[in-house]
C-alpha positions in Angstrom: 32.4 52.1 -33.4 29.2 49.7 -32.6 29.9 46.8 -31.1 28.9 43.8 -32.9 25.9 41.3 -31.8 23.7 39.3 -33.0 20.0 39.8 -33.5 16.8 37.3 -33.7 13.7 37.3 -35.3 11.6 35.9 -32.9 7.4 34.9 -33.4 5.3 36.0 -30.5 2.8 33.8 -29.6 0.1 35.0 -28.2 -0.6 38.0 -30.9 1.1 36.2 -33.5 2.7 39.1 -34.7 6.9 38.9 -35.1 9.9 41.0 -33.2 13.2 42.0 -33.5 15.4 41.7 -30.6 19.2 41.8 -29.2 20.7 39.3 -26.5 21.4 41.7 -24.3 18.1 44.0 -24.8 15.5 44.7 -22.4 13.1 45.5 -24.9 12.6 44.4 -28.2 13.6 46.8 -31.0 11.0 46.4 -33.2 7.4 44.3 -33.7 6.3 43.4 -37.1 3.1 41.8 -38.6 5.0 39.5 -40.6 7.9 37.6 -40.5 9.1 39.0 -44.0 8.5 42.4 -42.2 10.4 41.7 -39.4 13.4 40.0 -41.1 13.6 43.3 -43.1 13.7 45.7 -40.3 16.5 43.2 -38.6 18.3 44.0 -42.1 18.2 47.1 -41.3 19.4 47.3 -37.7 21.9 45.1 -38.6 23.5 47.4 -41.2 23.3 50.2 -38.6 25.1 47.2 -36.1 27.9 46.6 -39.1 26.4 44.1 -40.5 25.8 41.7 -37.3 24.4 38.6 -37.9 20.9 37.7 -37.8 19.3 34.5 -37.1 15.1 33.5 -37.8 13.3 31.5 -35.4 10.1 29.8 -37.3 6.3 29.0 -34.9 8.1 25.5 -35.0 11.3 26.8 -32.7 13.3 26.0 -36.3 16.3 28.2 -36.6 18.1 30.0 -39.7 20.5 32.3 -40.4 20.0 34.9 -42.5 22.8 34.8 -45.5 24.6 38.8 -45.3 23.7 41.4 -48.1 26.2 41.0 -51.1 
């Protein structure tokens, strides 16, 4: 069973392109030219994560979660 974390959608600033990463990650897991891109592919990790939760953080440090599938 995978263990269950959270993951964040996170802006980089100084390409202005978006990741994916985990807490507890060295690395991120993903880097995305959009933020619509990137909340998709956190979707998607998520679902291989059961489902974790997955939280947006806007250019303006603003902070949402992202509602679960239904």
């Amino acid at each position: 069973m995978v263990e269950l974390m959270e993951l964040h959608v996170l802006p980089h600033e100084r390409s202005g392109s978006w990741l994916v990463e985990a807490p507890d990650g060295d690395a991120p897991l993903s880097w995305h030219a959009t933020a619509g891109e990137a909340e998709g592919a956190a979707r998607r990790h998520a679902e291989d994560r059961g489902d974790c939760p997955i939280f947006v953080h806007d250019r303006y440090r603003r902070v949402r979660a992202v509602p679960p599938r239904a």
